[in-house]
C-alpha positions as semicolon CSV with decimal commas, in nm:
position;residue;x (nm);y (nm);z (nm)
1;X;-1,731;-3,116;-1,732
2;X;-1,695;-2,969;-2,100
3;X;-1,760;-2,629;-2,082
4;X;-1,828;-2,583;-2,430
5;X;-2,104;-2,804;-2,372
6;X;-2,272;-2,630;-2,088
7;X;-2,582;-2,402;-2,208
8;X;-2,524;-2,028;-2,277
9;X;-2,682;-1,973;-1,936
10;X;-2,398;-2,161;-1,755
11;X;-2,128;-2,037;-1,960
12;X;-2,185;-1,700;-1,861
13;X;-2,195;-1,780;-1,477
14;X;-1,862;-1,979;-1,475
15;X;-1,678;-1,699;-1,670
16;X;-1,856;-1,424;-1,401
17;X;-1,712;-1,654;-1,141
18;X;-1,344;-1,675;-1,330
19;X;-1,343;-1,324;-1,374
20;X;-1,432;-1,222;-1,003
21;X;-1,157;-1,433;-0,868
22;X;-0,873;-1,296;-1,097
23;X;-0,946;-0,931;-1,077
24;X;-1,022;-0,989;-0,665
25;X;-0,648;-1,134;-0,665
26;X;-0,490;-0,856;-0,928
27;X;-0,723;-0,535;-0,932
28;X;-0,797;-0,400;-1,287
29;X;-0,427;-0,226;-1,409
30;X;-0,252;-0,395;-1,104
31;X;-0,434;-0,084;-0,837
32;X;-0,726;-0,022;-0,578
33;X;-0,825;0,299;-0,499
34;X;-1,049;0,281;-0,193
35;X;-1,226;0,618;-0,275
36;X;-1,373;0,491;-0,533
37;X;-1,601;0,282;-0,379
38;X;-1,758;0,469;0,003
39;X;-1,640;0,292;0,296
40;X;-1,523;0,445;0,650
41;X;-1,151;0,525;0,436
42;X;-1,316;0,788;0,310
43;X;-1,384;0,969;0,681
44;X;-1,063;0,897;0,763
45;X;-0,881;1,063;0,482
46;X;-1,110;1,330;0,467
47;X;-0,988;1,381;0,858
48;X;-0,608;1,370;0,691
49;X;-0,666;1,642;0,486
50;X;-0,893;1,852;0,734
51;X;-0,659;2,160;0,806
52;X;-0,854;2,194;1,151
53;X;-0,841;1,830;1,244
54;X;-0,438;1,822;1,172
55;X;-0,388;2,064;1,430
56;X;-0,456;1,725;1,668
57;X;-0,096;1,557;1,559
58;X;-0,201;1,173;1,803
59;X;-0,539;1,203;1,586
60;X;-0,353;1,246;1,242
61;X;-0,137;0,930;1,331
62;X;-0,419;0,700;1,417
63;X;-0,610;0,825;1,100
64;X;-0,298;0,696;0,904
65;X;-0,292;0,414;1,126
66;X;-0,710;0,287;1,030
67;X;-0,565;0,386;0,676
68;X;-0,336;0,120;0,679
69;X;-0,509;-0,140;0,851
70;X;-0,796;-0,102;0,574
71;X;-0,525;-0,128;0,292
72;X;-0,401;-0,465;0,485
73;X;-0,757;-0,573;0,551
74;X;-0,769;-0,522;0,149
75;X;-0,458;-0,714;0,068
76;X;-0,520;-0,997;0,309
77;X;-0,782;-1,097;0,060
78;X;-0,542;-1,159;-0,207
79;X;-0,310;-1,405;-0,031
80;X;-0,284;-1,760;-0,011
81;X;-0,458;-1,951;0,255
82;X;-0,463;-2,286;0,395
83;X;-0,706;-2,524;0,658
84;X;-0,622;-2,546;0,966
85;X;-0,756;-2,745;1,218
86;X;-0,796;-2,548;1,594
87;X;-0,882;-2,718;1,927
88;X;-1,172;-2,500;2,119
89;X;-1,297;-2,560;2,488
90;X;-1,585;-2,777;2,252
91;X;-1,480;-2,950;1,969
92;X;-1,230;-2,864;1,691
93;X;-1,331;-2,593;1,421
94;X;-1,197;-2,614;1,065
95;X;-1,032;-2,257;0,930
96;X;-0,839;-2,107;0,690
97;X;-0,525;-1,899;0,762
98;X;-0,239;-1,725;0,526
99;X;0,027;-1,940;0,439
100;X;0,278;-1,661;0,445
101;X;0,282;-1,358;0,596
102;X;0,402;-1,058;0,360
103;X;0,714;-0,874;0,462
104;X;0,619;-0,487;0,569
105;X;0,810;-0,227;0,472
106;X;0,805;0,167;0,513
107;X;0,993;0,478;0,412
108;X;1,052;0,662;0,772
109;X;0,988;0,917;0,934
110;X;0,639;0,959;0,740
111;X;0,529;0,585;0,699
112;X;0,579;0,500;1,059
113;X;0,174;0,531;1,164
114;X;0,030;0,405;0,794
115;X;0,284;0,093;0,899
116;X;0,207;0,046;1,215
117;X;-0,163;0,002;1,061
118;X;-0,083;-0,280;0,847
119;X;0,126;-0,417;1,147
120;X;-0,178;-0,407;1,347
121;X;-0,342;-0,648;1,122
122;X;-0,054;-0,858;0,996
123;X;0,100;-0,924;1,381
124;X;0,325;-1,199;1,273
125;X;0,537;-1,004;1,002
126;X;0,914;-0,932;0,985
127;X;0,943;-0,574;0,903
128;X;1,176;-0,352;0,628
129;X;1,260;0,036;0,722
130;X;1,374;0,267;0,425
131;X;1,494;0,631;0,451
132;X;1,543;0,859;0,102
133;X;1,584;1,202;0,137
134;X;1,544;1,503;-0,166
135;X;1,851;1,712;-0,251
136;X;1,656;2,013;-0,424
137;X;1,946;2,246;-0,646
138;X;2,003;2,612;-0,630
139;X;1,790;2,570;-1,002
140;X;1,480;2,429;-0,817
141;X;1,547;2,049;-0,974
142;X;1,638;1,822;-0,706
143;X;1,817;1,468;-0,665
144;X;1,661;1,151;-0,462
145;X;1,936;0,985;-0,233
146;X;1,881;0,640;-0,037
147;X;2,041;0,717;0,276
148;X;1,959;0,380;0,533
149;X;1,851;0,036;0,455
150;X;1,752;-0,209;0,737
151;X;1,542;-0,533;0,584
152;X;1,530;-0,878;0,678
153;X;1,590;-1,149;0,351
154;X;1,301;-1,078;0,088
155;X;1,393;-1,357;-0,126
156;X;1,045;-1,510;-0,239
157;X;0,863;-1,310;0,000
158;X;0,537;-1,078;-0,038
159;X;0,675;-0,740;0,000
160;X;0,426;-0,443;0,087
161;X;0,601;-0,069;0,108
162;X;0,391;0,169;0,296
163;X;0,435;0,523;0,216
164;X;0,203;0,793;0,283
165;X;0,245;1,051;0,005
166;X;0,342;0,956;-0,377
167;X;0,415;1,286;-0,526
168;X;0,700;1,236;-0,820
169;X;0,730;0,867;-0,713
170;X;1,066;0,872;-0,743
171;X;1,276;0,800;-0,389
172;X;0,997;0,527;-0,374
173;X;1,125;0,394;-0,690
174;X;1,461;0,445;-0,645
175;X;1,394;0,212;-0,299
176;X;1,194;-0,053;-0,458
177;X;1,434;-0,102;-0,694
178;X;1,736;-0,097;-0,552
179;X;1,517;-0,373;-0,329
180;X;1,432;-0,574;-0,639
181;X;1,804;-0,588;-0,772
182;X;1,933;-0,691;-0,411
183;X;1,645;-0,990;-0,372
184;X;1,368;-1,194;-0,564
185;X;1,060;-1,067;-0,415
186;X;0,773;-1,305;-0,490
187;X;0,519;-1,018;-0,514
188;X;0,542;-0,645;-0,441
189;X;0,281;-0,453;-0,286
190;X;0,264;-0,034;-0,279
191;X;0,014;0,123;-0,053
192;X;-0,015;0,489;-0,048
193;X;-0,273;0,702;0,081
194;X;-0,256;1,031;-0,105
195;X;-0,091;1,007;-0,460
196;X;-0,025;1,230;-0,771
197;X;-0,130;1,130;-1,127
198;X;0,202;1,213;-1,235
199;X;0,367;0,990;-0,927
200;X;0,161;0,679;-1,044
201;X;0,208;0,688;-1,416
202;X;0,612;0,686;-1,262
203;X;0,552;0,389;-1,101
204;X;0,356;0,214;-1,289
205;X;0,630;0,288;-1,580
206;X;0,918;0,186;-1,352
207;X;0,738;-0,099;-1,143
208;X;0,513;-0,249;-1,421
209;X;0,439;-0,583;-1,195
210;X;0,385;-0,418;-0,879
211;X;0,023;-0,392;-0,708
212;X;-0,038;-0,059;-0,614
213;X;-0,360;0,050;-0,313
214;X;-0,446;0,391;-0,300
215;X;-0,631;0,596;-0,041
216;X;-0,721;0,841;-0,318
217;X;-0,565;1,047;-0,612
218;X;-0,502;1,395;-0,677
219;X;-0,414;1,582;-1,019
220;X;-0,233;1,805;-0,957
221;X;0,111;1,798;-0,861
222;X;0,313;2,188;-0,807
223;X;0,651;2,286;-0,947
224;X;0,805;2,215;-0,618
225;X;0,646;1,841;-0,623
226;X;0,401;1,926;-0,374
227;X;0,050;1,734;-0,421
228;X;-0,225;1,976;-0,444
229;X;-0,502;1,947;-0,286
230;X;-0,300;1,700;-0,079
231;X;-0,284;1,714;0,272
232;X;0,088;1,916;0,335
233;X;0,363;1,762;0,454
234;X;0,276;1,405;0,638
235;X;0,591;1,378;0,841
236;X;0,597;1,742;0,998
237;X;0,182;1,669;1,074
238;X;0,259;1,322;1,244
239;X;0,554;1,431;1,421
240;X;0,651;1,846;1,423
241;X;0,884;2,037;1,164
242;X;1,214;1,940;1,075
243;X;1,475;2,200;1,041
């Protein structure tokens, strides 16, 4: 078929169609922010950043938890799929399942629930775990140090990192890259939940070909590289203070 050809009409379906399909499989600027379009998300972060509700610390974790399963939900759309054939009590049905499932990865102790959310949905994944910790000076600037490591082989694999708060961005860079320069990831997925202006203009300078999900985005982000309004500190609500 010569599309130059087809009447104006038809023209302007087939390039409606094109354009659905690419930005479906890489999201205007490479990032989805689920707030911006209602769904149940929204009840659940609201719920995250409830100051009453966080007093329940099980309900805070499965809110994190439905977090991440939507985000996976969201990414399972952009993978690759082939038919399958499967035997039922009555016949055989045709489907379509992933080729590949992605390669989950979190930065503990926060990401724990938010991963065990996309875990829930992608069953069959091996799974990265990531620890960074901030050295903050006597002169209120502060360092980001990757202290542990643990990841199966990433070479040509869909990566997602889960982390639950991007304030600066940084120790999430700092992993991802370190990541990228140890293996050739096929594709790099980062799902957050809360995030900072600031924190995605970092990684989007520093990670220009990764696909970033957001729960939602705040502006504002304090001195001491606290997100504000945020939701405080997602490790001590999940799991108790730290000394």
């Amino acid at each position: 078929m010569n599309f130059h050809k087809l009447p104006n009409s038809d023209k302007i379906k087939q390039l409606s169609q094109f354009l659905r399909i690419l930005t479906s499989k890489y999201p205007t600027h490479m990032m989805t922010i689920l707030t911006k379009q209602n769904s149940i998300a929204n009840q659940y972060i609201s719920e995250l950043r409830d100051v009453h509700v966080q007093k329940d610390r099980m309900r805070f974790r499965r809110n994190l938890e439905r977090v991440g399963e939507i985000m996976a939900y969201e990414i399972s759309k952009t993978l690759e799929y082939r038919q399958e054939s499967v035997e039922t009590p009555l016949g055989i049905a045709e489907t379509h399942v992933p080729v590949e499932h992605p390669v989950l990865g979190t930065i503990i102790r926060a990401g724990l629930p938010f991963h065990q959310g996309f875990l829930n949905v992608f069953d069959r994944s091996d799974n990265a775990f990531l620890a960074a910790y901030r050295h903050t000076k006597k002169s209120g600037e502060f360092e980001i140090h990757k202290k542990y490591v643990n990841t199966p082989n990433l070479d040509d694999k869909i990566v997602i990192i889960a982390d639950p708060m991007l304030a600066t961005g940084q120790s999430l860079v700092l992993c991802c890259k370190d990541l990228l320069a140890d293996y050739n990831i096929k594709e790099l997925h980062i799902a957050v939940v809360i995030a900072s202006e600031e924190g995605l203009r970092h990684v989007q300078a520093f990670l220009p070909d990764a696909i970033l999900w957001v729960g939602d985005v705040d502006n504002e982000l304090t001195s001491k590289a606290y997100i504000v309004p945020g939701l405080g500190d997602a490790g001590d609500l999940a799991y108790g203070n730290k000394e």
